[in-house]
C-alpha positions in Angstrom: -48.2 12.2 20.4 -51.0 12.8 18.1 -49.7 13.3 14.0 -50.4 17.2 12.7 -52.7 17.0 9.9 -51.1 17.4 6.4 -52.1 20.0 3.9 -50.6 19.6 0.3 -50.4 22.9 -1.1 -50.5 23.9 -5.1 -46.9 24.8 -5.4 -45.9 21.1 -3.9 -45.0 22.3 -0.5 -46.4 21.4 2.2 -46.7 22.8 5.6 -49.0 21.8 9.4 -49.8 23.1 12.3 -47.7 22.2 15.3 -50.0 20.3 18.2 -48.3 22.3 20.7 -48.2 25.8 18.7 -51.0 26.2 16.9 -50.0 29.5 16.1 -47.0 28.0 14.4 -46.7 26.5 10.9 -44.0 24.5 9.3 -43.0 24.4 5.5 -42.0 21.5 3.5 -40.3 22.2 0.1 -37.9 21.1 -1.9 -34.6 22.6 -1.4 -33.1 25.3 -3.3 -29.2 24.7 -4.2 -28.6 28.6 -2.7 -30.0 27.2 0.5 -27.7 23.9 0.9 -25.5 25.7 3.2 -28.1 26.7 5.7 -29.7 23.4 5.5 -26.5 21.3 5.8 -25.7 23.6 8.9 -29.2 22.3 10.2 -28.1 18.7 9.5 -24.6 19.3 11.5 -26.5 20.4 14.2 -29.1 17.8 14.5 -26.1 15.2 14.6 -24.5 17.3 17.1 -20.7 17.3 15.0 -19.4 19.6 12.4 -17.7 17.8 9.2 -14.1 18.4 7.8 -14.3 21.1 5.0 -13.2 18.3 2.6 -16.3 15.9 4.3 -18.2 18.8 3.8 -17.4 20.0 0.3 -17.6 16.0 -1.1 -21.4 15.9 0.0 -22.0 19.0 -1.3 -20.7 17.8 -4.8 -22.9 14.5 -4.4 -25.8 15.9 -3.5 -28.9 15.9 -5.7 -30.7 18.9 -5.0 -33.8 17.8 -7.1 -33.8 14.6 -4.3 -33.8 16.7 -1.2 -36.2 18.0 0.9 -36.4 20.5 3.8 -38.6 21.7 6.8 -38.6 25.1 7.8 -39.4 27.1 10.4 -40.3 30.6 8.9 -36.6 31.5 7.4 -34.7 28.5 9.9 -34.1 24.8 8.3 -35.4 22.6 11.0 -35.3 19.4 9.1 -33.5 17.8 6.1 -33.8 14.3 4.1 -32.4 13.5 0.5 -31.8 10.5 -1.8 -29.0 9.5 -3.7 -30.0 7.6 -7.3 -28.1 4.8 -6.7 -28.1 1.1 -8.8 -27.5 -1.9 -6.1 -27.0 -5.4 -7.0 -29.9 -7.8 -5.7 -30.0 -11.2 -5.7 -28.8 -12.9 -9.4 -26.6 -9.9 -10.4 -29.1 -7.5 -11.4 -28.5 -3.7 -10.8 -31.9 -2.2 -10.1 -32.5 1.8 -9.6 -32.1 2.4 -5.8 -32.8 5.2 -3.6 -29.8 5.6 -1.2 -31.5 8.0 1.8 -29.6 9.5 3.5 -29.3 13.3 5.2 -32.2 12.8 7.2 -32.0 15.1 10.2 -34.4 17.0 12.6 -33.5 20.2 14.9 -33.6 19.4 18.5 -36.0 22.0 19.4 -38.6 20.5 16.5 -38.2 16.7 17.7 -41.5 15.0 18.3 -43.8 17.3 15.9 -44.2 15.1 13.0 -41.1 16.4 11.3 -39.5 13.1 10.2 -42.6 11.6 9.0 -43.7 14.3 6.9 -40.4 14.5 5.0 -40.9 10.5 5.3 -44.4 10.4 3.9 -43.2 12.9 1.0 -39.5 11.7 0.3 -41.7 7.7 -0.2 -44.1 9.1 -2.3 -41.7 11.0 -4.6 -39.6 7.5 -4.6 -42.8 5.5 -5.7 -43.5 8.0 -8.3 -39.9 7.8 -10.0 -40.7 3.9 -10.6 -38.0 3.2 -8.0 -39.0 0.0 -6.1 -36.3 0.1 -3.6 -34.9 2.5 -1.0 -32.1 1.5 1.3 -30.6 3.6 4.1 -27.6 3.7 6.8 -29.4 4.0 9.8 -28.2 6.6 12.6 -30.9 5.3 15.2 -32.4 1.3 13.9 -35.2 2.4 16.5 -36.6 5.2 14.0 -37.1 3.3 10.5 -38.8 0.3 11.1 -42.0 2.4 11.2 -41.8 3.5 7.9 -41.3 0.0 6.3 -37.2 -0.2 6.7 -35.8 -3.6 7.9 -32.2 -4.8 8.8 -31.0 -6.9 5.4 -27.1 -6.7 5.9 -24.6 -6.5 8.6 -21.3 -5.7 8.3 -18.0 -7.8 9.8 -15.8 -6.1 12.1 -12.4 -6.8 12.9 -9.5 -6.4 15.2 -6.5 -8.8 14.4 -3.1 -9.0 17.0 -0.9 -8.8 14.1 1.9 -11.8 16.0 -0.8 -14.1 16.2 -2.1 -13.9 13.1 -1.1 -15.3 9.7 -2.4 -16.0 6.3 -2.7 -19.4 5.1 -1.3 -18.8 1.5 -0.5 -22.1 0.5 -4.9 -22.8 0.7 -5.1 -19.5 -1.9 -2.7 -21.6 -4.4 -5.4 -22.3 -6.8 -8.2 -19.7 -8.4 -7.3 -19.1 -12.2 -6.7 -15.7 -11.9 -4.6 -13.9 -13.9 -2.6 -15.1 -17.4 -1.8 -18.8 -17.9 1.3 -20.1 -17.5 4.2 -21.5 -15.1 3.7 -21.4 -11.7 0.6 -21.2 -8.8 -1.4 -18.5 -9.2 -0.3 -17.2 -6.1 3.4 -17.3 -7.3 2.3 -15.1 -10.0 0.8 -12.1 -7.8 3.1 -9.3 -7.4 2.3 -6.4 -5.2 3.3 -2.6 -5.5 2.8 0.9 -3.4 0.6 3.3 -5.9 -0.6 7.0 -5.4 -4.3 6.3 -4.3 -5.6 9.0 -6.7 -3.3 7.6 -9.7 -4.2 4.4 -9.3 -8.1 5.3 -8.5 -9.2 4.3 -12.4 -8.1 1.5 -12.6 -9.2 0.2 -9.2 -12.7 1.6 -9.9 -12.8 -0.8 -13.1 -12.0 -3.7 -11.0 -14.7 -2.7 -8.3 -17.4 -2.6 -10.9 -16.8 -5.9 -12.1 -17.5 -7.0 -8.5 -20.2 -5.5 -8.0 -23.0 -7.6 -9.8 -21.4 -10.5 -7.8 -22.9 -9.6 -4.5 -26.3 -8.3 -3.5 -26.4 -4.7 -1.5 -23.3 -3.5 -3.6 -23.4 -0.4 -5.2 -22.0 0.7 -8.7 -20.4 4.1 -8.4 -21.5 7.1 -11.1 -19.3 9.4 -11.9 -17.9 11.2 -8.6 -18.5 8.9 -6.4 -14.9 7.6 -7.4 -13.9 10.4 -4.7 -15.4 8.8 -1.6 -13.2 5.8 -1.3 -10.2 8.7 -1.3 -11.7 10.8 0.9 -8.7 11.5 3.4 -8.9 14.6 5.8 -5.8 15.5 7.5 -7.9 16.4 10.5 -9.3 12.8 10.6 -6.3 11.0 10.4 -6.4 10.7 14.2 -2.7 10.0 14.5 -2.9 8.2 10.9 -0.8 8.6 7.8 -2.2 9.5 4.7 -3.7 7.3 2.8 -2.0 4.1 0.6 -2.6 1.8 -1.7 -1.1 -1.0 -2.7 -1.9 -3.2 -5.8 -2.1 -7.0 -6.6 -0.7 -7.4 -10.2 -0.3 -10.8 -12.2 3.4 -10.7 -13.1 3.5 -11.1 -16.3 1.2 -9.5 -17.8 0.1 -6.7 -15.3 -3.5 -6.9 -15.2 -4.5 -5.7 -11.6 -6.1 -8.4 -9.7 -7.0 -6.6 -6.5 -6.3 -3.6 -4.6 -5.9 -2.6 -0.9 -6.7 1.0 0.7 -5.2 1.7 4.2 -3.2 4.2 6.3 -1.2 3.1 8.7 0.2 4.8 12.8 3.2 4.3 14.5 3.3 4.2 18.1 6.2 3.3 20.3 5.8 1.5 24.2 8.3 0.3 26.1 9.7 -2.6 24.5 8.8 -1.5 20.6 6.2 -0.4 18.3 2.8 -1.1 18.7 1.2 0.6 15.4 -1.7 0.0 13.7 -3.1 -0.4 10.4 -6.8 0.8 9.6 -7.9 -1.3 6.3 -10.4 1.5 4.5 -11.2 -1.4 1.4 -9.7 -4.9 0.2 -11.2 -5.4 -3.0 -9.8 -8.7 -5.3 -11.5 -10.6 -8.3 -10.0 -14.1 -7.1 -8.5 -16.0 -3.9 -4.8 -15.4 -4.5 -4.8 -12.0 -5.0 -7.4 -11.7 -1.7 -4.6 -13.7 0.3 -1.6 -12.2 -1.2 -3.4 -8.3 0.5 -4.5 -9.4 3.0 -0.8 -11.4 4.1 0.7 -7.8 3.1 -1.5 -5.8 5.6 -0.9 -8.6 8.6 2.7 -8.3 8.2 3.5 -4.7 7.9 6.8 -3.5 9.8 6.3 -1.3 13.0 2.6 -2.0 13.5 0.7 -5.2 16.1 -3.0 -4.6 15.5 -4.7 -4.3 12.2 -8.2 -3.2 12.2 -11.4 -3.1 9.4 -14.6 -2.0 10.5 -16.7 -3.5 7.1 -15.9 -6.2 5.6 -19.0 -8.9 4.6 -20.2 -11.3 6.9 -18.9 -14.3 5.1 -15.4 -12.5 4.3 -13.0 -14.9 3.2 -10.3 -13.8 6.0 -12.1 -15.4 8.3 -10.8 -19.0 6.4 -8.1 -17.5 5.4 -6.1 -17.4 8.7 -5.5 -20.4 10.7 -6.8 -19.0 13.9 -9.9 -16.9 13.2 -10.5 -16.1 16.7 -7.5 -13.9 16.7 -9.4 -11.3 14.1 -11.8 -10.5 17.3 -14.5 -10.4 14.6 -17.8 -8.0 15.8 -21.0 -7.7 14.1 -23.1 -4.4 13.4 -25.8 -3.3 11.5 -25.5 -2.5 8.0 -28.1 -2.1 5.4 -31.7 -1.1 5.4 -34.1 -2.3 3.3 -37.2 -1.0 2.0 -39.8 -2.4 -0.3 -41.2 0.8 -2.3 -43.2 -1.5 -5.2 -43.6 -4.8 -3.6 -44.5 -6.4 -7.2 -41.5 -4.7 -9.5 -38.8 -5.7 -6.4 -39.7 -9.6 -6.1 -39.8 -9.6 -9.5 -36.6 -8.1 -10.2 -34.2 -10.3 -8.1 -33.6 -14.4 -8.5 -34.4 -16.9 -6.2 -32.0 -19.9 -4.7 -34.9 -22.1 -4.8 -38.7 -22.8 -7.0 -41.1 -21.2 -5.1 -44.9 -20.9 -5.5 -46.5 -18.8 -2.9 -49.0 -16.1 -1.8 -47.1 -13.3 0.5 -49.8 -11.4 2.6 -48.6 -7.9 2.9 -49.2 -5.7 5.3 -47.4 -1.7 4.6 -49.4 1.1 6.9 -46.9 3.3 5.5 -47.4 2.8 2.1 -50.8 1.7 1.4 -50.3 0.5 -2.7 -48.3 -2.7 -1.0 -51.0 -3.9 1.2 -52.5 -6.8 0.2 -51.7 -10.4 -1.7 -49.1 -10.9 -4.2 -48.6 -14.4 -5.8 -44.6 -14.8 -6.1 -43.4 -17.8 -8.6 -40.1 -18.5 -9.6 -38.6 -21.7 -11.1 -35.5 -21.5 -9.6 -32.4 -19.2 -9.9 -31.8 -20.1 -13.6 -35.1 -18.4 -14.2 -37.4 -14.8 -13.3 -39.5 -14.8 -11.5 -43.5 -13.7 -11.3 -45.3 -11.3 -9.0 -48.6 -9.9 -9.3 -51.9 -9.0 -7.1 -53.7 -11.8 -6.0 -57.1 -12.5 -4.2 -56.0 -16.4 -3.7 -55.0 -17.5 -0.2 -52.1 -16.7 1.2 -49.6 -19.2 2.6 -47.3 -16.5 4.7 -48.6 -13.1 6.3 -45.8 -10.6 7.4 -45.2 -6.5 7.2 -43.2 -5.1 4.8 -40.2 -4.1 7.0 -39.6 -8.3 7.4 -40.2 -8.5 3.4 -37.1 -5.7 3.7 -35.0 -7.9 5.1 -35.6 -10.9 3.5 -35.1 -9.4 0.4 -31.3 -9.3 0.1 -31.3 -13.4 0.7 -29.1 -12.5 4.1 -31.6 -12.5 6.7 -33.8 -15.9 7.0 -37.7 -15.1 6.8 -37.3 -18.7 9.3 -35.4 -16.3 11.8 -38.1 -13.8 11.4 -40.8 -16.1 12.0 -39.2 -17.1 15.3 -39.4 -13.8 15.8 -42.5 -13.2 15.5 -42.4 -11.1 12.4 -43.7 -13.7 10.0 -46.7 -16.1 10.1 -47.0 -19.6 8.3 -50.4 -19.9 7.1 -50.2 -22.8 4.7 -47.9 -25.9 6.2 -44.8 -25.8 4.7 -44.8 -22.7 3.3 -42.1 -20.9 5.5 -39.2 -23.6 4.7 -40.3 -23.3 1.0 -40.1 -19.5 1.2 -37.1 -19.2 3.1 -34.9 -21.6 0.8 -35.8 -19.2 -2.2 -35.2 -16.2 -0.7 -31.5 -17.2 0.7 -28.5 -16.3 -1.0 -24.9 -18.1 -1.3 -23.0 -14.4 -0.9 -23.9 -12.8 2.2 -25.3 -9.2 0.9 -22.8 -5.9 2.2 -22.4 -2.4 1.6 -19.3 -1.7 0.4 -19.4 2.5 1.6 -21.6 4.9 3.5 -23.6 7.6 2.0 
């Protein structure tokens, strides 16, 4: 179908007319905080569920009114998009200013006019402006983002483990150095205890934001976003308890060394209980305390399947147990990646290898990336350089394959196979595709 023409209008908003209506004009604005409601209702309906009041009442907190955008028809909210001002760990530890989007929704009866990619084309542009050179995004449909520059650069590990067959190799987590010095393995040295979730919520934030510079796509939580990770609806529970927490402490001196969030169901059959446990977050700073949860949640009393639906790719549970096909481990999409300020982005991460190379760069969507860019880095000891260039290039791809590349988890050698990357100097893809790999798979630790 054929794009509606755009007219910007003096007050910011914009608004077209509809192909198939002429005598009908949508509105884009920025939202007003009295019109959330309506335009959250809008969003319910375009995903076709309603949320929990407590689901509902968390978002509404988090959102940043100032970042979201709406399309209306006359008084109705037809379509919604907003960005969360995140900081995300990239490549060498670095925390660069992110833009989580997310809350991108269209009415059913205004699919197919142009709605998305206005409040695309507008939500970009307001990015770009802010001197943010990333945006990432949870993606409802993949299909829709790669037009507007987003690629796949994480997945996320699924697992369903048959709690009998299934055991933790503790004796291989002996070692690691965690916790004080003194007598004893470190894993003789991990004790474990039941804690209020909410109580215990400070201290397991602390430890979380030590991890995060440690692996790319990771978030660092501002203030309120503690709440998500304790988000527990009764009427979500599905059958669940509430939810638990237990700690990983170093015995003698107390310093928490991990944490694991997790409800648990009991169900009976004939011949005994077949419960579950549903692993919300394992979070530890070393191997022992890592085993010493993840031994706790396999061996829980009245339950046979224990389930996690996101843990990284590289998870250490999958060497931790001694028969790894028994977790049933899945893969799905994660993370998508988008390249807002090609130069500043490259720039700002590290790379596993020296690399000397022109990227050709091809962004429809947003035109400023288009072109050369000359990208050197002496290694991951080092920065790294990025600037305009009319030299040759060496590599030509579009910026939805620089997406996700960038998080070192996806191999631009596995998007050249695909087609999605072209060598034009010899050598230059191997050379490329070293630097831009990673050692730690890149994850996102929640949804937003």
């Amino acid at each position: 179908m054929t794009q509606p023409a755009h007219a910007q209008h003096p007050t910011g908003s914009s608004a077209w007319a509809v192909p198939s209506a002429p005598q009908e004009t949508l509105g884009l604005r920025p939202l007003a905080a009295a019109d959330w409601d309506a335009w959250y209702d809008a969003l319910e309906t375009a995903f076709g569920e309603l949320e929990s009041p407590e689901r509902r009442a968390l978002w509404r907190g988090l959102t940043e009114v100032d970042r979201s955008l709406g399309v209306w028809d006359g008084a109705v909210p037809v379509g919604s998009a907003s960005a969360f001002s995140f900081r995300m760990a990239v490549p060498g530890g670095e925390l660069l200013p992110t833009a989580g989007v997310t809350m991108v929704g269209v009415a059913p009866t205004h699919r197919r006019r142009g709605v998305l990619t206005a409040l695309m084309r507008q939500q970009l542009d307001e990015i770009h402006e802010r001197g943010e050179s990333l945006a990432v995004l949870e993606a409802s449909e993949p299909a829709i983002y790669g037009r507007y520059g987003y690629g796949l650069g994480s997945w996320k590990l699924g697992v369903r483990a048959e709690r009998a067959r299934v055991r933790v190799a503790l004796a291989g987590a002996a070692g690691g150095g965690e916790g004080a010095q003194g007598e004893g393995t470190a894993q003789e040295r991990i004790g474990l205890r039941l804690a209020d979730p909410a109580r215990a919520s400070a201290a397991c934030e602390r430890l979380y934001a030590r991890q995060v510079p440690l692996r790319p796509g990771m978030l660092a939580r501002r203030p309120g976003w503690e709440r998500l990770p304790l988000l527990d609806p009764p009427g979500e529970r599905a059958g669940h308890s509430a939810l638990r927490c237990v700690l990983a402490q170093d015995r003698q001196d107390g310093e928490l060394l991990g944490y694991a969030r997790y409800s648990t169901s009991v169900r009976w059959r004939h011949g005994g209980a077949a419960g579950e446990v549903r692993v919300r977050e394992v979070t530890a700073a070393g191997p022992a305390a890592r085993a010493a949860l993840w031994a706790y949640l396999l061996d829980l009393d009245l339950t046979d399947t224990v389930v996690a639906e996101n843990l990284p790719v590289d998870d250490p549970l999958l060497h931790l147990v001694l028969d790894p096909r028994r977790l049933r481990p899945r893969l799905s999409d994660g993370l998508f990646v988008r390249l807002v300020e090609v130069g500043d982005a490259l720039r700002s991460r590290r790379y596993a290898a020296p690399v000397d190379l022109v990227l050709e760069v091809a962004d429809a969507f947003c035109p400023w990336n288009t072109g050369r860019w000359h990208l050197h880095s002496a290694g991951p000891a080092t920065g790294a350089a990025c600037e305009p260039t009319e030299a040759p290039a060496a590599l030509e791809l579009p910026v939805r394959a620089l997406g996700s590349a960038y998080l070192g988890g996806v191999s631009l050698t596995a998007l050249a196979a695909a087609g999605l990357v072209r060598e034009l100097r010899p050598g230059a893809l191997a050379e490329a595709s070293a630097a831009f790999g990673w050692d730690t798979a890149p994850w996102l630790p929640h949804g937003f």
